[in-house]
VOBA-1610 file (N, C-alpha, C; in pm, whole numbers, padded with zeros to 5 digits, always signed):
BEGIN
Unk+00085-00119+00000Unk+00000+00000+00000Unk+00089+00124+00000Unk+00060+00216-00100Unk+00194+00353-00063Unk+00124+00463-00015Unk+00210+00571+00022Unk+00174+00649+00125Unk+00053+00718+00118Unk+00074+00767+00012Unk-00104+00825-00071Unk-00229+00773+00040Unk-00256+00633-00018Unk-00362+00558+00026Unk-00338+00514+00191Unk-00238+00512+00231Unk-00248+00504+00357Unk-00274+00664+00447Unk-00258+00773+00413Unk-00290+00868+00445Unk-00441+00912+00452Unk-00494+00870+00305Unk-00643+00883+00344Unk-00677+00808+00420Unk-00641+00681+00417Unk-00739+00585+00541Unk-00725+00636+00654Unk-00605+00711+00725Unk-00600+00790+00849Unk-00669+00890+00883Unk-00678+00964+00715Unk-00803+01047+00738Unk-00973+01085+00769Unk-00989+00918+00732Unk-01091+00861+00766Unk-01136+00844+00901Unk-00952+00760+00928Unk-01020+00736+01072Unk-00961+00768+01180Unk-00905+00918+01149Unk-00937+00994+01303Unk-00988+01100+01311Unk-01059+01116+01387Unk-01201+01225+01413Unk-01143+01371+01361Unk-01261+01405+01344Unk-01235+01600+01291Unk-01236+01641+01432Unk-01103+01754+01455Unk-01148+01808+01553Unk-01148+01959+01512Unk-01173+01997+01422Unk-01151+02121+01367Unk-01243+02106+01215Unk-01347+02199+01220Unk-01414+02206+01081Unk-01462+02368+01103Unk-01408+02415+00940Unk-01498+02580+00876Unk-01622+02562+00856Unk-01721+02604+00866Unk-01837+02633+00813Unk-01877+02794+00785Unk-01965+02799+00646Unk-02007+02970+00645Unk-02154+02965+00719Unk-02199+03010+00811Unk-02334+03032+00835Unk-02442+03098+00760Unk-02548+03081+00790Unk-02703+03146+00676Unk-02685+03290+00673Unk-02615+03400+00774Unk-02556+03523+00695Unk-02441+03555+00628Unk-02381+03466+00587Unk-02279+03471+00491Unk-02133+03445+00575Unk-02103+03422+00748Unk-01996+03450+00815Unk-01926+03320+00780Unk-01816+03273+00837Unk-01711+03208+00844Unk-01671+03172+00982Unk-01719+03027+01048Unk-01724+03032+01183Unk-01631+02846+01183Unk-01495+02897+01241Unk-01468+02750+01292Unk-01474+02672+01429Unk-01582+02571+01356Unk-01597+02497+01490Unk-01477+02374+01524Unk-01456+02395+01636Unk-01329+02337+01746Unk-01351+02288+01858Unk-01400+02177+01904Unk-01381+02056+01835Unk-01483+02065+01754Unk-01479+01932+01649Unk-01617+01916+01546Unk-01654+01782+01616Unk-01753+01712+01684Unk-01853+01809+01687Unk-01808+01913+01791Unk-01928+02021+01801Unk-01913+02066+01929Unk-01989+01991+02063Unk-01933+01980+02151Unk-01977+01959+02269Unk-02060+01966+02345Unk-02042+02128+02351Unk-02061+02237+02446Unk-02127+02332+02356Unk-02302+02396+02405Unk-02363+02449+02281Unk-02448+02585+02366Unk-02458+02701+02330Unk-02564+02788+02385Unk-02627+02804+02280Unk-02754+02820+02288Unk-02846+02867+02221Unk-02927+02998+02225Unk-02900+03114+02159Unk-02947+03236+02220Unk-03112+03265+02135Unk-03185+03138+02157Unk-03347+03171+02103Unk-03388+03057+02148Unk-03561+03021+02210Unk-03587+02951+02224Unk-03610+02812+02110Unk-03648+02875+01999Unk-03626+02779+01911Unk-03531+02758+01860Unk-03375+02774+01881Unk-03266+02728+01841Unk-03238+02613+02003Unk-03272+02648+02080Unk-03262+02556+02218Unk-03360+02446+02171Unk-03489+02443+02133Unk-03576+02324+02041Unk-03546+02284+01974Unk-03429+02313+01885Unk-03344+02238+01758Unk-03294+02174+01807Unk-03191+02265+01908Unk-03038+02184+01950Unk-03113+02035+02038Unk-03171+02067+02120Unk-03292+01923+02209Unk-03328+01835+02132Unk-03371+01826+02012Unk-03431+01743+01923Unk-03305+01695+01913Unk-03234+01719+01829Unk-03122+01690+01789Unk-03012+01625+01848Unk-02931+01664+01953Unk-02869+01629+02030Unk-02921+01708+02185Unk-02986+01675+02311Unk-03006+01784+02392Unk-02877+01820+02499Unk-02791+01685+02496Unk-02674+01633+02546Unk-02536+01735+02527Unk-02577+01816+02455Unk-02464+01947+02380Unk-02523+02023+02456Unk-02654+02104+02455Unk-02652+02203+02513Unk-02666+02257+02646Unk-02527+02361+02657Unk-02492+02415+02771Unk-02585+02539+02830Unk-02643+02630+02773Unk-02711+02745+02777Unk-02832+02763+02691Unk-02872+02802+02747Unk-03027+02884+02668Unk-03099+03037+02722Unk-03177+03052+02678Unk-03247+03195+02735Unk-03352+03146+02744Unk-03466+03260+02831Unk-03573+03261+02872Unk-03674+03326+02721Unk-03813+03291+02725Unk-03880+03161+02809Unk-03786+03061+02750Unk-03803+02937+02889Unk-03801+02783+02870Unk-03904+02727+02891Unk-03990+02698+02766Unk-04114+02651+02775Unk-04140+02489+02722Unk-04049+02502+02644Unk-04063+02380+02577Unk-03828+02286+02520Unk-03875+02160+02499Unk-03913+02066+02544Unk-03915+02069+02694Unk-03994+01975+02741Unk-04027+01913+02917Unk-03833+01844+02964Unk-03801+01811+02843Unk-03618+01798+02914Unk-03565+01898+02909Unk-03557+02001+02836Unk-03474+02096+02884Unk-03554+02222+02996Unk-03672+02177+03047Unk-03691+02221+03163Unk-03660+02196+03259Unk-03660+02053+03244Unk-03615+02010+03372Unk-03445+02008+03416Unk-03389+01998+03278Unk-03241+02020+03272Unk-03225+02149+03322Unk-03296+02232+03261Unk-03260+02403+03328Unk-03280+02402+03519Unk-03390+02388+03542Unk-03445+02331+03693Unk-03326+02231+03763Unk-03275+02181+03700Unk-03148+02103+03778Unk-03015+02168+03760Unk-02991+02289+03682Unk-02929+02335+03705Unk-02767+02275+03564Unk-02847+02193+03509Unk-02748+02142+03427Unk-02754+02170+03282Unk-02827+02298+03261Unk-02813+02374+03148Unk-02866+02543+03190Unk-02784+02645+03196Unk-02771+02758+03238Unk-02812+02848+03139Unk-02949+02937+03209Unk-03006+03058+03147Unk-02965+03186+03136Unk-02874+03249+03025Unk-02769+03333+03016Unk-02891+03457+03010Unk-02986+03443+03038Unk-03069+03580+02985Unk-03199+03598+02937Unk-03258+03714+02875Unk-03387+03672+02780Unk-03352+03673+02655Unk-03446+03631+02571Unk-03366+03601+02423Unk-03353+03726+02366Unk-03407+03790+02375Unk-03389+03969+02358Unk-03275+04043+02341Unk-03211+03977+02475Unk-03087+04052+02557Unk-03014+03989+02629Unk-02980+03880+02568Unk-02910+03786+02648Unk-02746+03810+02700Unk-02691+03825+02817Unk-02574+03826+02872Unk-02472+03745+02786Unk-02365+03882+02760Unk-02262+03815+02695Unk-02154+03739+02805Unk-02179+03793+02929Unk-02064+03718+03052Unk-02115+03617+03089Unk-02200+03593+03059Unk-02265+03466+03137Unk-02273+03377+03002Unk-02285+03411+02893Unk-02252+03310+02746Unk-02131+03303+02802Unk-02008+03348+02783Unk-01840+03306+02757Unk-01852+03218+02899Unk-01868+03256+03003Unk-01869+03171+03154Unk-01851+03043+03102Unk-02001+02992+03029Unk-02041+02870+03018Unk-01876+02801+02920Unk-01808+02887+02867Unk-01672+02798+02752Unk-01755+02700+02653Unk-01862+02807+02568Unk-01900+02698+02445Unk-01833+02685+02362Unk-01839+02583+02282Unk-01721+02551+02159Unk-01788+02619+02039Unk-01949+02642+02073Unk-02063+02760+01955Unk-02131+02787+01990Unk-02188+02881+01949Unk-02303+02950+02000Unk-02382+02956+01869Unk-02512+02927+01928Unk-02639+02926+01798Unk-02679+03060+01800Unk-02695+03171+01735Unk-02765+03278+01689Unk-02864+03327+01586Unk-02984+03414+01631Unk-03061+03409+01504Unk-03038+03605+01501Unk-03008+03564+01340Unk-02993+03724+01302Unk-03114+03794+01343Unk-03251+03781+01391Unk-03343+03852+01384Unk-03315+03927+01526Unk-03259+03901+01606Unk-03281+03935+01739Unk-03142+03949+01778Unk-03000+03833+01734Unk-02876+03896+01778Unk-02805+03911+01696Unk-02818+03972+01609Unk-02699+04025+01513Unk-02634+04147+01542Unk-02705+04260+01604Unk-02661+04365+01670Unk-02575+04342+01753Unk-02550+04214+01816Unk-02449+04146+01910Unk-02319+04111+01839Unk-02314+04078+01728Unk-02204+03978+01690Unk-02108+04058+01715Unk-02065+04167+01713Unk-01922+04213+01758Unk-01903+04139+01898Unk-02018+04225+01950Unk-01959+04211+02114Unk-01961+04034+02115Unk-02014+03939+02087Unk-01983+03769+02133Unk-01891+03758+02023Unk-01815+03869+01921Unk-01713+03782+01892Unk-01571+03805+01967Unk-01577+03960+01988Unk-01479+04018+02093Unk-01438+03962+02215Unk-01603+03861+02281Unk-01593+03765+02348Unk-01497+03646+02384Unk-01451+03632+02255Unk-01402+03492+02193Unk-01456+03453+02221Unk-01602+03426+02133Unk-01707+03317+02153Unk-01718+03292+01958Unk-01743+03187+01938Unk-01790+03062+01792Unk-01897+03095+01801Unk-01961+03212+01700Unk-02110+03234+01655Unk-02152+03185+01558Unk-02231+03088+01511Unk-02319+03058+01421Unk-02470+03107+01417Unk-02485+03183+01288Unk-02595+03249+01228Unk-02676+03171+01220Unk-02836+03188+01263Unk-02932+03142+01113Unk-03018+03247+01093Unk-03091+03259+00975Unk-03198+03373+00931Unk-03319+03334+01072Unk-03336+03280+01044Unk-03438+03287+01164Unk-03546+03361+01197Unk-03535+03413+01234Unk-03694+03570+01270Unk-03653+03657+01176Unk-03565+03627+01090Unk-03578+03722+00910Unk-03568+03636+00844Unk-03657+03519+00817Unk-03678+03423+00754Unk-03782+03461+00645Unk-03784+03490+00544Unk-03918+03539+00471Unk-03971+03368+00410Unk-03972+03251+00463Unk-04055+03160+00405Unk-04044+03041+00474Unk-04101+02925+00430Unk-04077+02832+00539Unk-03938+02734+00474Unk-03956+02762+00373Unk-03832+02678+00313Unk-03697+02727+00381Unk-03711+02816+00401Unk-03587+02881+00467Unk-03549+02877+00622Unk-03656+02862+00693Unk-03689+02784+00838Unk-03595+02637+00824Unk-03648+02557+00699Unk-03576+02410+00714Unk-03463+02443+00661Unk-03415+02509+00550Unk-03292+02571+00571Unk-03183+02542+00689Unk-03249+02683+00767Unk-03152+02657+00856Unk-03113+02542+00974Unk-03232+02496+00962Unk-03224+02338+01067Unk-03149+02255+01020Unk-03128+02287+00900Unk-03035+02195+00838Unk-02854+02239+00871Unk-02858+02351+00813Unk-02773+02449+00876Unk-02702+02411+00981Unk-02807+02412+01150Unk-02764+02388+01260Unk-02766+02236+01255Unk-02828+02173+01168Unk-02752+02016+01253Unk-02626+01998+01174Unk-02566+02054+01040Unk-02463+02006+00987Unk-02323+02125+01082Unk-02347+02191+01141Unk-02295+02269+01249Unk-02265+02164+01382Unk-02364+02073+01414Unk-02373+02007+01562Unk-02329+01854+01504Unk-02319+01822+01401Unk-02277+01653+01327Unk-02429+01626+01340Unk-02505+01674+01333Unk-02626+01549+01325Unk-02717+01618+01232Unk-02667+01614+01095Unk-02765+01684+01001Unk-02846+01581+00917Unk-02788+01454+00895Unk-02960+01344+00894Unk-03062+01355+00987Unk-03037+01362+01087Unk-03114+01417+01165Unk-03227+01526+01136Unk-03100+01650+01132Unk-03194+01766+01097Unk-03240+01768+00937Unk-03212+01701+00871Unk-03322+01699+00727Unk-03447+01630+00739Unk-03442+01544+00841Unk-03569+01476+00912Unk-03687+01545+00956Unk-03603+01648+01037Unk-03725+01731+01060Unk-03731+01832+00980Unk-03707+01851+00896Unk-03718+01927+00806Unk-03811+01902+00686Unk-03829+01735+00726Unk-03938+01680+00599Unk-04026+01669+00672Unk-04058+01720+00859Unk-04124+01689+00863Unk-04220+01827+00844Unk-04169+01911+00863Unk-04249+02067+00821Unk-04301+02025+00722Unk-04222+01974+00556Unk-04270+02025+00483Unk-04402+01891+00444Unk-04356+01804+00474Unk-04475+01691+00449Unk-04635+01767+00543Unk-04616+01823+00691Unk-04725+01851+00722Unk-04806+01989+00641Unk-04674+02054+00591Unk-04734+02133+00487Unk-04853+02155+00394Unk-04781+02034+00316Unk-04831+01981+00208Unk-04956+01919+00226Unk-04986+01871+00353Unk-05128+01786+00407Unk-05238+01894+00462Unk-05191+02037+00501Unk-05264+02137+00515Unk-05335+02194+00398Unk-05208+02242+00317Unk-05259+02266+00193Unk-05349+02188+00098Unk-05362+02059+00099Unk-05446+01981+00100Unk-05579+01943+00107Unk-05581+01985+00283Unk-05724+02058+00336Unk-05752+02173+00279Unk-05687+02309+00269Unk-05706+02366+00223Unk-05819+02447+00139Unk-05733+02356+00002Unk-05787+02375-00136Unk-05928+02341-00153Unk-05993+02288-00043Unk-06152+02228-00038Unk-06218+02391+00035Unk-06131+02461+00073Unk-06202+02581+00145Unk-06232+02661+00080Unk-06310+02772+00072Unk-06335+02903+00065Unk-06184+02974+00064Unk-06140+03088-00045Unk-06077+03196+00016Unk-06106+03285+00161Unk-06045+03274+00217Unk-06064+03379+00349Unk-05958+03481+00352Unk-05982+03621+00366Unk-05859+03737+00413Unk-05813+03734+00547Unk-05755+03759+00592Unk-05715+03730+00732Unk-05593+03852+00770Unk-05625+03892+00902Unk-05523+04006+00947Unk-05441+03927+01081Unk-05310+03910+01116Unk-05299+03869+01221Unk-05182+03937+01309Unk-05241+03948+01415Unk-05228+04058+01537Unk-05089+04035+01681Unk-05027+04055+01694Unk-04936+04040+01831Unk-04991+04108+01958Unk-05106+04038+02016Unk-05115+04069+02178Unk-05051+04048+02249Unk-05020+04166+02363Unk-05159+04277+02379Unk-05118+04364+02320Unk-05182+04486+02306Unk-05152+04573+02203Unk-05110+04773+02299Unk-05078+04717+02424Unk-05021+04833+02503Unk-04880+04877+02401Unk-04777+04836+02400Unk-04704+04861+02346Unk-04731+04911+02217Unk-04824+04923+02128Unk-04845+04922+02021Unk-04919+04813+01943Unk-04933+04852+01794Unk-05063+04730+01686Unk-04899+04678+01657Unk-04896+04558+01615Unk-04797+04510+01526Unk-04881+04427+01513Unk-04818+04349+01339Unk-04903+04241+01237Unk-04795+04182+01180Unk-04867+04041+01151Unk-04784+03998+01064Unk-04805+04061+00929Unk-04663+04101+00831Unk-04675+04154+00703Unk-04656+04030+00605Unk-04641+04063+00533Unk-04607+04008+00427Unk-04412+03956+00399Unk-04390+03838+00355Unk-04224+03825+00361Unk-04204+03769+00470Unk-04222+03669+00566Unk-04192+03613+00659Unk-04251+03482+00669Unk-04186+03417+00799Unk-04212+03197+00784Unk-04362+03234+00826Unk-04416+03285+00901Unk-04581+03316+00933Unk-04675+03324+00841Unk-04662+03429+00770Unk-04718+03477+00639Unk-04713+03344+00574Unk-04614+03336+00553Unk-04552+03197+00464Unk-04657+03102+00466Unk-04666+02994+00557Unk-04723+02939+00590Unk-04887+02972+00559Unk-04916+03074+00648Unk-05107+03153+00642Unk-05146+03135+00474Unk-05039+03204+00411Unk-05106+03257+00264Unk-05079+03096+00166Unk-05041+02996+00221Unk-05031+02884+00166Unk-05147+02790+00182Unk-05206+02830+00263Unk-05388+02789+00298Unk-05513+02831+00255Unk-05469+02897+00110Unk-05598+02930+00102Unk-05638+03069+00150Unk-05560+03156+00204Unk-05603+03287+00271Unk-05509+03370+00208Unk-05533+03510+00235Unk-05476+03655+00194Unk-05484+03730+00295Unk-05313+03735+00327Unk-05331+03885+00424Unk-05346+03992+00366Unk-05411+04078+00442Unk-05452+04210+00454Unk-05350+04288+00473Unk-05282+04255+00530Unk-05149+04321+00532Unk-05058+04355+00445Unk-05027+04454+00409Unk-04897+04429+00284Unk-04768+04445+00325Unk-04697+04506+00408Unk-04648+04573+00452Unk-04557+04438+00493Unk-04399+04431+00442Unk-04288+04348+00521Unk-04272+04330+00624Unk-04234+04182+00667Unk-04210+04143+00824Unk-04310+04160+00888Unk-04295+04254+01009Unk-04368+04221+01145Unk-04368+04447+01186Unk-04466+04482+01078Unk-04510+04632+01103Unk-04574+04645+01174Unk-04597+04771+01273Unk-04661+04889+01301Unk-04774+04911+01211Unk-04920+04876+01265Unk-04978+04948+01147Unk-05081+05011+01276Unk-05181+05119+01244Unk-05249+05201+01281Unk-05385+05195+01298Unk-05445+05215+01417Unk-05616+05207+01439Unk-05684+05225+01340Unk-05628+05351+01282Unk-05683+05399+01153Unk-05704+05304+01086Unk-05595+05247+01026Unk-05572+05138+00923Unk-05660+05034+00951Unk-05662+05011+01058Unk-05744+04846+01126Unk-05892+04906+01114Unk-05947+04998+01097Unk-06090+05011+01134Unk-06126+05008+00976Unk-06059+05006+00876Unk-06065+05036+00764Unk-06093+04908+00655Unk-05982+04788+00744Unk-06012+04628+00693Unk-06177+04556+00699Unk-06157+04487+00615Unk-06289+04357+00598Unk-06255+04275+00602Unk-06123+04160+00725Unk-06110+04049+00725Unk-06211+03983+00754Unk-06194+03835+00725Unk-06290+03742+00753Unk-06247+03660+00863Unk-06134+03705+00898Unk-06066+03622+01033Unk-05982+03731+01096Unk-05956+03785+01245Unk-05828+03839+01280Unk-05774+03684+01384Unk-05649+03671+01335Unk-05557+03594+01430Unk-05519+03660+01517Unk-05528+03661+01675Unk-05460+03719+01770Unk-05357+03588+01826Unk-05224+03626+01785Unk-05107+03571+01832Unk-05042+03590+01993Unk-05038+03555+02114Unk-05015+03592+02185Unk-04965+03503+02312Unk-04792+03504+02395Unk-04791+03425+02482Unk-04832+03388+02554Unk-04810+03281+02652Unk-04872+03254+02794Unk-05011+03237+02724Unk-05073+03238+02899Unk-05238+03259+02890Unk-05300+03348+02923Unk-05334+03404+02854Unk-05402+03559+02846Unk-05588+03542+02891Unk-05574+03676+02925Unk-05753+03709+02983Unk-05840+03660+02781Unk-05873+03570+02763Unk-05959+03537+02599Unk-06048+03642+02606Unk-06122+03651+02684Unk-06226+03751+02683Unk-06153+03857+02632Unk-06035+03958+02709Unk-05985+04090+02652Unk-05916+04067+02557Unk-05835+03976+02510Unk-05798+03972+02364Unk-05886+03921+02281Unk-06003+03882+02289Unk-06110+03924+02181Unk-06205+04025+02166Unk-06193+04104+02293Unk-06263+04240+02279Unk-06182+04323+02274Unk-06050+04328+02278Unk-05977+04427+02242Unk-05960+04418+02098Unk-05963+04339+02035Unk-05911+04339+01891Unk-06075+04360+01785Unk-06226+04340+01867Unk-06305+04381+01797Unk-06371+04537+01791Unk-06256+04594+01915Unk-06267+04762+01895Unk-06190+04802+01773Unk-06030+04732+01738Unk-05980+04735+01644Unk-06027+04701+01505Unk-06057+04589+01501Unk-06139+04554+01340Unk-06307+04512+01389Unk-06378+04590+01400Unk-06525+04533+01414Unk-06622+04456+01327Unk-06565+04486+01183Unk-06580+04435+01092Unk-06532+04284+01034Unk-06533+04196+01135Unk-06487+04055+01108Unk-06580+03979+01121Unk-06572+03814+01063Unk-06635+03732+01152Unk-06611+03653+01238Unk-06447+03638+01232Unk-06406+03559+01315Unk-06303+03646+01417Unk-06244+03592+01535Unk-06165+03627+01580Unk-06118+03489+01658Unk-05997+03436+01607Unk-05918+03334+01665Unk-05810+03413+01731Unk-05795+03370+01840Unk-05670+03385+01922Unk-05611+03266+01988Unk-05466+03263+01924Unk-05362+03144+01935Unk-05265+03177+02054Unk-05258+03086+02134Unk-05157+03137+02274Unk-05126+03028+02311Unk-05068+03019+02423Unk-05021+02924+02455Unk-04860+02850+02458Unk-04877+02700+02439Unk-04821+02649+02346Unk-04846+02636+02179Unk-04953+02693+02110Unk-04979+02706+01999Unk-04918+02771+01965Unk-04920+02915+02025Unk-04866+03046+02050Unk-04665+02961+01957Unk-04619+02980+02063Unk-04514+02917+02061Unk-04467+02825+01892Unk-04572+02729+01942Unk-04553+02685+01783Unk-04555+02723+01678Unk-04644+02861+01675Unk-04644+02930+01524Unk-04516+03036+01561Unk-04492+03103+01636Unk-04422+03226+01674Unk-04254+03205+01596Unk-04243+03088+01649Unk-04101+03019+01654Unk-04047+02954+01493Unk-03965+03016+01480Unk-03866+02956+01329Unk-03782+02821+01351Unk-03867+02729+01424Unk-03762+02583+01451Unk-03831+02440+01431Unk-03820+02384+01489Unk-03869+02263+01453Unk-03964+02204+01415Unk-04067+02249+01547Unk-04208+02258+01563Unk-04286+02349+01461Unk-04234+02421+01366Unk-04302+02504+01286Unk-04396+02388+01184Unk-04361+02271+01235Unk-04415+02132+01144Unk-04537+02123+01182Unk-04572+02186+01300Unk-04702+02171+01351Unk-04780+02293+01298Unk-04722+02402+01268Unk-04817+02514+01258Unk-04950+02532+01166Unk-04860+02454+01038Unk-04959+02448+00939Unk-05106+02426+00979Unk-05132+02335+01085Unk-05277+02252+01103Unk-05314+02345+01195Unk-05245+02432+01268Unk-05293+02552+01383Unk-05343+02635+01306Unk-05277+02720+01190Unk-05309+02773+01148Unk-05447+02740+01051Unk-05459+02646+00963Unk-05567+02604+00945Unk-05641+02588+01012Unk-05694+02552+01109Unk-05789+02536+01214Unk-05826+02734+01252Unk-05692+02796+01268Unk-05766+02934+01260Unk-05815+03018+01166Unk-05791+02986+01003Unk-05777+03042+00921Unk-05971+02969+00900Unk-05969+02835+00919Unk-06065+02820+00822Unk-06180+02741+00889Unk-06165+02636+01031Unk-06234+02565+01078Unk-06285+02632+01239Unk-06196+02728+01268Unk-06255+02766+01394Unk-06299+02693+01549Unk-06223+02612+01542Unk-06229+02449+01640Unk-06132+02515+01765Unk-06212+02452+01929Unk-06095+02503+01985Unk-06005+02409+02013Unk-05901+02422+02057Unk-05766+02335+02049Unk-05714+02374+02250Unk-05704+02302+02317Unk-05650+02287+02397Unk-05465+02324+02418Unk-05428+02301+02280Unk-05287+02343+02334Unk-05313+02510+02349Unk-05431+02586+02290Unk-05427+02710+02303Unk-05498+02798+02162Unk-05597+02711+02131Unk-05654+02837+01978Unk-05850+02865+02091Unk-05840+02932+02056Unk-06026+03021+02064Unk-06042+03066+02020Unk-06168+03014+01945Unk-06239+03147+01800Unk-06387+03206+01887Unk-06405+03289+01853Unk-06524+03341+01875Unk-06582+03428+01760Unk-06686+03423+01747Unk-06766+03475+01617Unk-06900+03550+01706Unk-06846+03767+01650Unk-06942+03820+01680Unk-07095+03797+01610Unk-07059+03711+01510Unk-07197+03747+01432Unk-07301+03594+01462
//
């Protein structure tokens, strides 16, 4: 055998401990060791990836920890550490933990990447909450498992979004067109909607419905504006468990002109909100609000003024 061929077989068989990858915003991040180990996750649904996937890697997450029931209880024991809210998550308390990467979603920490790289912290990107579709959601799951070694894995769930997709749309096509406006409660802070160009939208306008909305991402739009619509549905999106009664009478001072008003919270909430795994489920949430009006225990209520 000459040296050639005995060199690759070595290469075979001793482990990577060093691999480049470019992440979903274009960066250049080497992970050291490959896999990594040691994992923070600065979004709840990048902490739902990394769990599915391997939950055994991850070192950190942010608040909420709502979901999976193991990494609650892992957090509660103290054997995976909450660096923060996903908002604003602590860069001293990320480096503390010595991850070998850190999961990031441009929608929420990209304004960070200096400071966690100045850190000496291993940032990996995904589009994430500037995801304009759902294809791009499995994208990046794919992304993060070929980042963590377990990307059969993550193409798995990635068929599984799109297969439940495809079974919504399905139902669908037997429906009526419906317009639909959908809302972020409560609305103290301000109206925000889903616009147009995002995994939400994505999903909604693949059922058979039309937002009302035109307007990119996740706008500001105005009383004015809302008293002005003729949806046939408003979606009220909203965490936790909220007073139902005031988020359906708050939102029929806003559009009075509807017939429906579904409001999704919860864990539903969660499931549609989130750019990760579980977005496999949304499709049938959303259908059920878009078109059947059924209540759902993990968290949908429709009520119909008329």
């Amino acid at each position: 055998m000459n040296k050639k061929a005995i060199t690759l077989i070595l290469l075979f068989l001793v482990p990577l401990w060093s691999l480049t990858f470019v992440d979903r915003m274009g960066y250049r991040v080497d992970v050291n060791p490959y896999p990594p180990k040691r994992v923070v996750a600065l979004t709840p649904a990048l902490s739902e990836a990394v769990c599915l996937l391997n939950c055994s890697k991850l070192v950190g997450t942010v608040e909420p920890v709502t979901y999976p029931p193991e990494l609650e209880e892992l957090v509660k024991e103290g054997k995976v550490k909450v660096v923060g809210y996903f908002w604003n998550p602590n860069v001293e308390a990320i480096a503390s933990l010595s991850p070998d990467l850190v999961l990031a979603d441009a929608g929420s920490d990209l304004r960070m990447r200096d400071h966690l790289i100045s850190a000496g912290l291993k940032v990996f990107f995904v589009k994430g909450g500037v995801c304009e579709s759902v294809k791009c959601v499995e994208e990046d799951l794919v992304a993060v498992g070929k980042a963590l070694g377990e990307e059969e894995e993550a193409r798995k769930v990635a068929g599984w979004i799109e297969g439940n997709l495809t079974l919504a749309q399905g139902v669908a096509k037997l429906m009526p067109v419906v317009k639909y406006v959908a809302l972020f409660y409560p609305y103290k802070w301000g109206i925000y909607a889903v616009g147009e160009n995002n995994f939400i939208s994505s999903v909604a306008d693949s059922l058979n419905a039309v937002n009302l909305i035109k307007n990119k991402g996740w706008p500001r739009v105005s009383e004015e504006k809302l008293a002005t619509l003729r949806p046939d549905v408003v979606i009220v999106l909203t965490s936790g468990r909220p007073d139902l009664g005031d988020a359906v009478n708050s939102t029929l001072k806003l559009v009075p002109e509807v017939k429906w008003v579904c409001v999704i919270y919860a864990e539903a909430a969660d499931v549609v909100e989130r750019p990760g795994p579980r977005l496999s489920e949304a499709p049938l949430i959303l259908l059920n609000a878009l078109h059947l009006h059924l209540a759902d225990s993990r968290g949908v209520y429709c009520y119909s003024p008329r």
